[in-house]
FIKOLZA-1660 file (N, C-alpha, C; in steps of 0.1 Angstrom, whole numbers, plus 5000, padded with zeros to 4 digits):
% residues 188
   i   px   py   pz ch aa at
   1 5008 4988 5000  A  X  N
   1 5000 5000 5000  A  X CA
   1 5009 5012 5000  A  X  C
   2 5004 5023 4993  A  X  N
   2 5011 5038 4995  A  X CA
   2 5004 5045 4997  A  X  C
   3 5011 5051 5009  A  X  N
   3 5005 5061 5018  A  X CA
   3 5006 5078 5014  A  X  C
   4 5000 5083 5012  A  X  N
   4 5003 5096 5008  A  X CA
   4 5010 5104 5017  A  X  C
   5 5013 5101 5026  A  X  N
   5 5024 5105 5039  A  X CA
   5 5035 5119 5032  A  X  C
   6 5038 5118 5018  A  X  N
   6 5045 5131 5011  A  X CA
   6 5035 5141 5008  A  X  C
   7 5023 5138 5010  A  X  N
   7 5018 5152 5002  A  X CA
   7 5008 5163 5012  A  X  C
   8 5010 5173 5012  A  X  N
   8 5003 5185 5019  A  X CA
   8 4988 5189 5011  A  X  C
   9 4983 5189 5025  A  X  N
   9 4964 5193 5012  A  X CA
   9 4965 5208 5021  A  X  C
  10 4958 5217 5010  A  X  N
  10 4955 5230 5016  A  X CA
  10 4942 5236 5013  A  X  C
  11 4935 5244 5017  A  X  N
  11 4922 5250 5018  A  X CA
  11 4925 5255 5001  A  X  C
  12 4908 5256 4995  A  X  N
  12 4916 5262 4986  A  X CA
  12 4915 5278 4986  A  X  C
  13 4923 5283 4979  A  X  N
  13 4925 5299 4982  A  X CA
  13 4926 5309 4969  A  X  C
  14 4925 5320 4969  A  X  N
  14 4927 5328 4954  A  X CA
  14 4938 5325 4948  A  X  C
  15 4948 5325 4954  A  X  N
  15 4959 5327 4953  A  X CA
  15 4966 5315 4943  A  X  C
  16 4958 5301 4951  A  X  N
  16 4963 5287 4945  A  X CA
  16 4954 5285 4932  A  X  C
  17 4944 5295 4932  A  X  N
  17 4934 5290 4918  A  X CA
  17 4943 5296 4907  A  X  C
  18 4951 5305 4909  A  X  N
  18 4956 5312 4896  A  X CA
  18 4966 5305 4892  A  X  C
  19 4970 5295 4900  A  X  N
  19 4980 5287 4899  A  X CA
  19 4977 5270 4890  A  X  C
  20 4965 5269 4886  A  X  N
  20 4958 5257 4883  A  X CA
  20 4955 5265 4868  A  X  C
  21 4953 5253 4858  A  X  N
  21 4947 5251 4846  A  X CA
  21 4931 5255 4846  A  X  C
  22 4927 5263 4843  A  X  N
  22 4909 5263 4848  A  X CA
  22 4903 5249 4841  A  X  C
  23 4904 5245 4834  A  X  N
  23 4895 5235 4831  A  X CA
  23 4897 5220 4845  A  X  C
  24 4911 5222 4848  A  X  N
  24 4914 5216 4860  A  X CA
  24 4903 5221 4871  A  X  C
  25 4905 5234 4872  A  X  N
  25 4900 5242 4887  A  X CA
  25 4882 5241 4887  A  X  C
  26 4877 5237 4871  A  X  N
  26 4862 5238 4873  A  X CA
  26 4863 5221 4881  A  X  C
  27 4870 5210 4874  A  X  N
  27 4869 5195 4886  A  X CA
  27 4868 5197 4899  A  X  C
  28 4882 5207 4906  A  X  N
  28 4882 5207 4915  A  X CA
  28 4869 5211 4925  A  X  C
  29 4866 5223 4916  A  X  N
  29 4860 5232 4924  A  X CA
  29 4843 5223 4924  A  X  C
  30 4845 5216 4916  A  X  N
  30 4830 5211 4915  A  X CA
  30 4827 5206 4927  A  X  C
  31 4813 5205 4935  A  X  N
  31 4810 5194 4946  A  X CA
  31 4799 5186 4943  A  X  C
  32 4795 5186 4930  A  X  N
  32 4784 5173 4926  A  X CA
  32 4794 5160 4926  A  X  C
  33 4783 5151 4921  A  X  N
  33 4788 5141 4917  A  X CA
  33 4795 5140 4905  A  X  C
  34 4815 5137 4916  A  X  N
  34 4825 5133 4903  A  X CA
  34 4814 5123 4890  A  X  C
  35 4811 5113 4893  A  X  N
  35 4807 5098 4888  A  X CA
  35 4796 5105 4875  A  X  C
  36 4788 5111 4879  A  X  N
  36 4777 5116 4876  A  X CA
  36 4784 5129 4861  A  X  C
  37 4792 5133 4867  A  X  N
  37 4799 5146 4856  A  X CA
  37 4810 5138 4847  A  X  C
  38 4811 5129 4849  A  X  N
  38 4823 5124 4842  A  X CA
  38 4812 5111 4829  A  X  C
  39 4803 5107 4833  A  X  N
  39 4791 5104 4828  A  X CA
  39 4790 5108 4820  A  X  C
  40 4788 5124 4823  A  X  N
  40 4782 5133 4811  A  X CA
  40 4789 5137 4803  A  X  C
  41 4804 5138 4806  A  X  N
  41 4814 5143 4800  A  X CA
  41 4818 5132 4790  A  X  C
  42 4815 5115 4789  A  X  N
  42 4815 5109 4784  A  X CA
  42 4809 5097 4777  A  X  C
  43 4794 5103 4774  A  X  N
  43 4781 5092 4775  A  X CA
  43 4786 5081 4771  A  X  C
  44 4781 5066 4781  A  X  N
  44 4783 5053 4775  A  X CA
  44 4800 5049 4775  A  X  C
  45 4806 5057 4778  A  X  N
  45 4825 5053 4777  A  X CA
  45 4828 5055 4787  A  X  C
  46 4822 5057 4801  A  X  N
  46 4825 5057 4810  A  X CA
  46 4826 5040 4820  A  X  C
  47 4840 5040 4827  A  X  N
  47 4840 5028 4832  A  X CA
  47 4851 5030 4844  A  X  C
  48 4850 5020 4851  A  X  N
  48 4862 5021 4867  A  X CA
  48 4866 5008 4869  A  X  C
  49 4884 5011 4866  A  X  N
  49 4888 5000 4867  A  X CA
  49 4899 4999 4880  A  X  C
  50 4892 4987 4892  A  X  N
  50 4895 4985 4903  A  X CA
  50 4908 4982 4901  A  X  C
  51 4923 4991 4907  A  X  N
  51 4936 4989 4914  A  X CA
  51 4941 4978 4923  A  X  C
  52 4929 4983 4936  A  X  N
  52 4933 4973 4944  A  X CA
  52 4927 4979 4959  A  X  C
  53 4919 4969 4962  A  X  N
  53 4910 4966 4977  A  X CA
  53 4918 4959 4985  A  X  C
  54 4919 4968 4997  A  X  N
  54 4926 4960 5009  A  X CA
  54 4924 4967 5018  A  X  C
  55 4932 4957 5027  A  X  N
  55 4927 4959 5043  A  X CA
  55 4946 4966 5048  A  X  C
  56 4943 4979 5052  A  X  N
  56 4955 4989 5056  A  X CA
  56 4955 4999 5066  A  X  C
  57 4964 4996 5075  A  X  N
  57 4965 5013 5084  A  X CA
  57 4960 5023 5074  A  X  C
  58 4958 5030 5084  A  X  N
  58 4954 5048 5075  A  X CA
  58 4969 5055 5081  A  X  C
  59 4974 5064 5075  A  X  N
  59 4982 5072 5072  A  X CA
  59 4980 5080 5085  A  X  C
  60 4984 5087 5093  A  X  N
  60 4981 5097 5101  A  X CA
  60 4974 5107 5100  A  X  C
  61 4973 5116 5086  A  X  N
  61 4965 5126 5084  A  X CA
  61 4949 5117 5079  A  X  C
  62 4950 5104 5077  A  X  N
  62 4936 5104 5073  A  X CA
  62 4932 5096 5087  A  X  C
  63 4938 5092 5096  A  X  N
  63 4935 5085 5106  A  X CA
  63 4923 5101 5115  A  X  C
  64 4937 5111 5115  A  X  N
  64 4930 5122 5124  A  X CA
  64 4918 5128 5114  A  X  C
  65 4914 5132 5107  A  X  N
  65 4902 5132 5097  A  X CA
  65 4891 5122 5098  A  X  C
  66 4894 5110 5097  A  X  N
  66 4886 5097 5102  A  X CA
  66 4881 5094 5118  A  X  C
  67 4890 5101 5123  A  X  N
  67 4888 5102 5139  A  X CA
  67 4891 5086 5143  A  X  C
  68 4900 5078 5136  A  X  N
  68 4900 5066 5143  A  X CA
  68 4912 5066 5146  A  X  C
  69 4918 5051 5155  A  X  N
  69 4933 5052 5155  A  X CA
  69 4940 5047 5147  A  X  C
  70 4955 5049 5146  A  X  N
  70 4968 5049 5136  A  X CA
  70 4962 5031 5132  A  X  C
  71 4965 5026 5145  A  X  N
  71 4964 5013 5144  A  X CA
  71 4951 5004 5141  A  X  C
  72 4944 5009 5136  A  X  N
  72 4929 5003 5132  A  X CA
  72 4928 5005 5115  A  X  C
  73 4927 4991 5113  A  X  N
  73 4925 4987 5097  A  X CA
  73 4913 4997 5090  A  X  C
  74 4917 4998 5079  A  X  N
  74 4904 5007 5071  A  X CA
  74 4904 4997 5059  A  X  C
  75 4894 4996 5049  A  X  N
  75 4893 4997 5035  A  X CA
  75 4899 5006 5026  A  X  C
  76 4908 5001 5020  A  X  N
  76 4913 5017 5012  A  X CA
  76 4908 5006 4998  A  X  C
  77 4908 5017 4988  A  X  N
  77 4899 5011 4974  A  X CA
  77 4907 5024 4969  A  X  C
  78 4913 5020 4957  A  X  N
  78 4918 5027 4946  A  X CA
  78 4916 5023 4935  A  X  C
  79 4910 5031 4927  A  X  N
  79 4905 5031 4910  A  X CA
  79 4908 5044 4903  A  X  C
  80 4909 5038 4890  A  X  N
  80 4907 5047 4882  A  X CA
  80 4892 5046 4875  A  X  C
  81 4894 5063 4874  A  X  N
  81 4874 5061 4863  A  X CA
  81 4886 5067 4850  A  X  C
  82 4879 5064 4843  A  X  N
  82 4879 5059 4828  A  X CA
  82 4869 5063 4820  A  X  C
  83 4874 5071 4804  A  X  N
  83 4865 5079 4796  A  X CA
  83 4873 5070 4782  A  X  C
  84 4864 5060 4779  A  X  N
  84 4867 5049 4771  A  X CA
  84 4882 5045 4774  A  X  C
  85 4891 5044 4767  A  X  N
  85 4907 5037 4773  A  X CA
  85 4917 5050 4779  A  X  C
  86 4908 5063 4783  A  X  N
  86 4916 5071 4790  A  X CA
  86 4919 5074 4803  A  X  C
  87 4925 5074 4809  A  X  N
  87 4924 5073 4823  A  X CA
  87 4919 5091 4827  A  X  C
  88 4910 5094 4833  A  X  N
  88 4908 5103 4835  A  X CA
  88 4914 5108 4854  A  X  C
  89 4904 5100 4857  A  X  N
  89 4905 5105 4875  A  X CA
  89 4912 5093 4879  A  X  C
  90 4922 5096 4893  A  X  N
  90 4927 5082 4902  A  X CA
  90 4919 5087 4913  A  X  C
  91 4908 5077 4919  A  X  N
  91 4904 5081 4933  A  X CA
  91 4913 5069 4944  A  X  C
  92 4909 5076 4956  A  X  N
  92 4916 5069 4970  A  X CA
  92 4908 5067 4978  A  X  C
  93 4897 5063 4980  A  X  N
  93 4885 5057 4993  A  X CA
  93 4892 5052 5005  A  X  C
  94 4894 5058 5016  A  X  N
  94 4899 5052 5028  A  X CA
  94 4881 5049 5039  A  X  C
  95 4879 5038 5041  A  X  N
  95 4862 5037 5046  A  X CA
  95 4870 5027 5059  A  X  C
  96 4865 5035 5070  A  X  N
  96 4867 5029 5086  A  X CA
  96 4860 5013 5084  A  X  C
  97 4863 5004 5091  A  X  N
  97 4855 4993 5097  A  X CA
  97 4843 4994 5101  A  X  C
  98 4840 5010 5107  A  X  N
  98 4825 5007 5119  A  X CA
  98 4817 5011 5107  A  X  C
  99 4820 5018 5095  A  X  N
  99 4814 5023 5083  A  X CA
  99 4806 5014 5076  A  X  C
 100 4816 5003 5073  A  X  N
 100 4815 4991 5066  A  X CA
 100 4808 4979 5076  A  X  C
 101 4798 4984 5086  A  X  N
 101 4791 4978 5093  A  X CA
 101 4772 4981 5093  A  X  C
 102 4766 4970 5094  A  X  N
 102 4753 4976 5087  A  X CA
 102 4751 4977 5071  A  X  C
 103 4741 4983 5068  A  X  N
 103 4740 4987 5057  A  X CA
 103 4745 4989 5046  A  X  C
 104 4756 4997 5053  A  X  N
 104 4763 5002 5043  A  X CA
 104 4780 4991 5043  A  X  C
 105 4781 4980 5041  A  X  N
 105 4786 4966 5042  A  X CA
 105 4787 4964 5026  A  X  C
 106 4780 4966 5020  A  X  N
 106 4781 4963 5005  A  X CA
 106 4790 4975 4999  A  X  C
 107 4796 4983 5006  A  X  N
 107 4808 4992 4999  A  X CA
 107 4820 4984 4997  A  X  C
 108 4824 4972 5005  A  X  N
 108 4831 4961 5001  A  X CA
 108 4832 4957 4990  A  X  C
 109 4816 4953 4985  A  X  N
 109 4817 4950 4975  A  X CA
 109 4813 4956 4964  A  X  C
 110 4821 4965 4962  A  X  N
 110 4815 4974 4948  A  X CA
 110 4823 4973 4934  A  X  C
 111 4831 4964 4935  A  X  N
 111 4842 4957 4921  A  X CA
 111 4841 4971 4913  A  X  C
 112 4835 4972 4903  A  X  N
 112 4837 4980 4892  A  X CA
 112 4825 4990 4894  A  X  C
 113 4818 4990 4903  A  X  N
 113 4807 5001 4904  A  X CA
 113 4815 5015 4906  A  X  C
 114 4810 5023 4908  A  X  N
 114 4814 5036 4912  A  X CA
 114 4811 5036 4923  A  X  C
 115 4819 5044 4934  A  X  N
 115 4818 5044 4952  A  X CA
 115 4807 5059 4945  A  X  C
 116 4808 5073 4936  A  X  N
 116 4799 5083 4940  A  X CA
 116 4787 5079 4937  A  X  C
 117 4782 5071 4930  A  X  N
 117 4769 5069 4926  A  X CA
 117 4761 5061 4937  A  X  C
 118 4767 5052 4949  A  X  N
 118 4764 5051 4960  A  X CA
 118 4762 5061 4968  A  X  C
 119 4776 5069 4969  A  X  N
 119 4772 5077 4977  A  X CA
 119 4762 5095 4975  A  X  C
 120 4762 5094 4964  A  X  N
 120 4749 5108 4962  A  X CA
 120 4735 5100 4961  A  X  C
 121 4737 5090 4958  A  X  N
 121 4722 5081 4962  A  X CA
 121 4717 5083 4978  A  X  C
 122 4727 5085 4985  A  X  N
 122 4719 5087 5002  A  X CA
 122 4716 5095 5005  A  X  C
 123 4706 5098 5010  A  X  N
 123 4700 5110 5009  A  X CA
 123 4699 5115 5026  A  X  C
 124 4712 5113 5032  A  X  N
 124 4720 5114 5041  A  X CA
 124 4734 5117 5037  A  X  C
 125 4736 5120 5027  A  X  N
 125 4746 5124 5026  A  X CA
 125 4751 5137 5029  A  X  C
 126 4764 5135 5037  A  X  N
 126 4772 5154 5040  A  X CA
 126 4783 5150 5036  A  X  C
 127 4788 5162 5030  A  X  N
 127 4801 5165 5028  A  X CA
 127 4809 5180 5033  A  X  C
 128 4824 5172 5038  A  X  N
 128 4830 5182 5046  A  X CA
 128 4835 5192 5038  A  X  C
 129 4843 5200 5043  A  X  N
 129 4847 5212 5032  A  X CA
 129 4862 5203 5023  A  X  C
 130 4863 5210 5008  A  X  N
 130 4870 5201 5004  A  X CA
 130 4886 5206 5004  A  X  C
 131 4897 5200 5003  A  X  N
 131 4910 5206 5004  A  X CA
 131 4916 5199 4992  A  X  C
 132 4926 5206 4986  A  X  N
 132 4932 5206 4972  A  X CA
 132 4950 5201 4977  A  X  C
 133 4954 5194 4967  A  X  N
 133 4970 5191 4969  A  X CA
 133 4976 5190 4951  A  X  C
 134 4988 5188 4954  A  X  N
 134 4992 5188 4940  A  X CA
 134 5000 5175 4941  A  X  C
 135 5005 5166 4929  A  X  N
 135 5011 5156 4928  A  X CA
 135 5024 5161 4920  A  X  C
 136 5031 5156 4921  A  X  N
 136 5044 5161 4913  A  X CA
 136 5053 5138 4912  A  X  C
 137 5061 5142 4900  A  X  N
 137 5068 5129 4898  A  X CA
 137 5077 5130 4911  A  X  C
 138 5076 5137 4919  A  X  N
 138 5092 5129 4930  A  X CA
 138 5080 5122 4942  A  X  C
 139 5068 5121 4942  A  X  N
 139 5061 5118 4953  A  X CA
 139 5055 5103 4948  A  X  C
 140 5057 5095 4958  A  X  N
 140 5053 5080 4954  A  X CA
 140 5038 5079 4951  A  X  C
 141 5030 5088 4951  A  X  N
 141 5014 5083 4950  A  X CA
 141 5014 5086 4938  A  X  C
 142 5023 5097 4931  A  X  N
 142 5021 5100 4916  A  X CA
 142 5023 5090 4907  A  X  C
 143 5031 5078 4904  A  X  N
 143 5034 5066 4895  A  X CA
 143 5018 5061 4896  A  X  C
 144 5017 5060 4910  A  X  N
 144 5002 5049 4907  A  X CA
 144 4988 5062 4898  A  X  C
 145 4991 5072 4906  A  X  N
 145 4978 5078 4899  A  X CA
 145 4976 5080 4888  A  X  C
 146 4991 5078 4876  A  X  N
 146 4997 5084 4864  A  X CA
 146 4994 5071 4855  A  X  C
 147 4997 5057 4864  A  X  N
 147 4999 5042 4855  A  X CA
 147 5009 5048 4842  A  X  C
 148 5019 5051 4842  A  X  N
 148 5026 5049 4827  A  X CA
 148 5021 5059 4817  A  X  C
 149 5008 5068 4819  A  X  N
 149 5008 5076 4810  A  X CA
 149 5018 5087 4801  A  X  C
 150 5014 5092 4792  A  X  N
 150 5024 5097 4782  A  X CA
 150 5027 5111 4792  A  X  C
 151 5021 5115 4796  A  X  N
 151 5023 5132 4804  A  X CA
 151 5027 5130 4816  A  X  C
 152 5037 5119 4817  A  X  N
 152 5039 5110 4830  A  X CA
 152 5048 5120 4840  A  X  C
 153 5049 5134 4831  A  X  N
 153 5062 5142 4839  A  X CA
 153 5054 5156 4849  A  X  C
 154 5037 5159 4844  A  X  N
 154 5029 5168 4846  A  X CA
 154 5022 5167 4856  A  X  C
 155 5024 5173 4865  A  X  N
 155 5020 5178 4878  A  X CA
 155 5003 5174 4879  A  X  C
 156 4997 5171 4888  A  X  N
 156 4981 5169 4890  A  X CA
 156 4977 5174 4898  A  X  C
 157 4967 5178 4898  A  X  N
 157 4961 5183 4909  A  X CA
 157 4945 5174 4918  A  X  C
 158 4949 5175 4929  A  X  N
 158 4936 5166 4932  A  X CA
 158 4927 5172 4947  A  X  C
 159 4918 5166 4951  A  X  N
 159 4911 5170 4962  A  X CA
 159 4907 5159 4971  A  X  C
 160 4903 5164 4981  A  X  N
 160 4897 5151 4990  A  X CA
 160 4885 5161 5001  A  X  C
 161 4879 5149 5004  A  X  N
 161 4869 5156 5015  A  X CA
 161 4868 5142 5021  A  X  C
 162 4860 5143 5037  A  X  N
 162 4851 5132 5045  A  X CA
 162 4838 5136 5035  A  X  C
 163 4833 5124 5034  A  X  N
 163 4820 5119 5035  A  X CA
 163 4810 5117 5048  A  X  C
 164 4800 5118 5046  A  X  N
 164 4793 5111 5060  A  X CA
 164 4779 5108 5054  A  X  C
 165 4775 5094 5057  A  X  N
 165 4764 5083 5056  A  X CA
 165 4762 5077 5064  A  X  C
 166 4746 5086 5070  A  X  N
 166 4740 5077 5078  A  X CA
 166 4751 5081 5090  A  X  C
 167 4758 5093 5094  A  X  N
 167 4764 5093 5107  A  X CA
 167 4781 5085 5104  A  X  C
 168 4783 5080 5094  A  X  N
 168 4792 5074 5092  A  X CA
 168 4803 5077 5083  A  X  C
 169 4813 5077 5084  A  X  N
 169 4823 5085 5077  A  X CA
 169 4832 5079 5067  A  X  C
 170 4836 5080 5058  A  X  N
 170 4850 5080 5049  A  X CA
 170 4851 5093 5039  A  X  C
 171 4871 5092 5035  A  X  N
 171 4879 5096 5029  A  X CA
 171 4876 5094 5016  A  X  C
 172 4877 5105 5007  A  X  N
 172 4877 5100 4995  A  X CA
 172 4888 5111 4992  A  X  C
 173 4898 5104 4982  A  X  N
 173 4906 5120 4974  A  X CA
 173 4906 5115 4956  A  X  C
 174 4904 5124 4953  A  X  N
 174 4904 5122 4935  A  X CA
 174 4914 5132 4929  A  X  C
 175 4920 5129 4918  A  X  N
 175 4936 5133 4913  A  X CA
 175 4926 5134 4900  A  X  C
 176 4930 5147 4893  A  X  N
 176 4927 5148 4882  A  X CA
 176 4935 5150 4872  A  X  C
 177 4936 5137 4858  A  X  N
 177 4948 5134 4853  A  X CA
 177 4954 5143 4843  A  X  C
 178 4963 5145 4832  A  X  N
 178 4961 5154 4823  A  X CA
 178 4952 5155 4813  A  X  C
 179 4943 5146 4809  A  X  N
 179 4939 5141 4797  A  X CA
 179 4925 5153 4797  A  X  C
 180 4918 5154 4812  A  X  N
 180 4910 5165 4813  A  X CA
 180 4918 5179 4811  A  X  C
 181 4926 5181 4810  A  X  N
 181 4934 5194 4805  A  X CA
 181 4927 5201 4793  A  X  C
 182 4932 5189 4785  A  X  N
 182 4927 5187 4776  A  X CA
 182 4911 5190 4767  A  X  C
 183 4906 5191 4778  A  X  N
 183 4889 5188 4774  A  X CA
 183 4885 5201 4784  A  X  C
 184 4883 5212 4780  A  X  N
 184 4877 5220 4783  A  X CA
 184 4862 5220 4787  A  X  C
 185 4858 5213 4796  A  X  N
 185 4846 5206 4800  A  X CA
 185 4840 5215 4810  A  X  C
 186 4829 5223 4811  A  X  N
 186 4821 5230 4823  A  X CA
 186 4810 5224 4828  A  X  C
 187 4803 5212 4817  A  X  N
 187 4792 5205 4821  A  X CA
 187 4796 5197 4832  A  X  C
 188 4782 5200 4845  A  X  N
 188 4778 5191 4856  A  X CA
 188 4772 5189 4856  A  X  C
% end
């Protein structure tokens, strides 16, 4: 497992938007449903291809966010969503054990589904305020978020927030790759 342990998330601010690609900064800044906009941005070629599900410490900064301890196993789930063979977004789902208890139990098993189209279906759903980071090639999370692509040297930008369902919480962070650079996209 890799831990994002290198990278700094910050509020976002004027200052850092001028600093982003706008077609980048409308992803960020969006708070609908990634799953749902990425959909639209790619009728019917939309797809998520599962990385890798396991059972991992949380990192310290998502432990204190999670409110659980260092030493208590989470779910972490990493995918890419996919706009026919392009990799668009890398997300990172870190979901507590007490989460994954009850109802909400079948987040385990969501293989190739989308985790947002679960979660904007609850109509309990909150979300916390979101914070922005940047990826660069010297930081170990960037190879995985990138898989080998051709712009493998271009900086990303990504966000994360808590979730909360039903009183219950996870991590989500989403990296947005360069290929949306590319695509001047405003539809949500």
């Amino acid at each position: 497992m890799i831990h994002p342990q290198s990278i700094s998330w910050f509020s976002p601010s004027q200052i850092l938007k001028r600093q982003i690609d706008p077609s980048i900064l409308s992803w960020l800044e969006d708070e609908g449903s990634l799953t749902k906009r990425l959909k639209n941005h790619c009728p019917q070629q939309f797809s998520v291809e599962v990385l890798a599900e396991e059972w991992v410490k949380p990192d310290q900064s998502e432990a204190q966010l999670l409110e659980i301890p260092m030493a208590q196993k989470v779910l972490l789930r990493q995918v890419h969503l996919k706009c026919a063979d392009q990799l668009c977004v890398y997300a990172r789902s870190v979901i507590p054990l007490s989460t994954l208890q009850g109802k909400h139990q079948r987040l385990q098993h969501l293989g190739n589904k989308p985790l947002g189209e679960y979660l904007f279906a609850n109509t309990t759903l909150k979300r916390s305020k979101i914070e922005w980071s940047k990826l660069t090639s010297g930081i170990s999370l960037f190879s995985t978020a990138m898989a080998n692509q051709t712009d493998s040297e271009q900086a990303i930008w990504g966000r994360r927030s808590l979730f909360h369902i039903d009183a219950k919480s996870l991590l989500v962070s989403e990296f947005f790759l360069p290929v949306l650079n590319k695509h001047n996209d405003t539809e949500k």
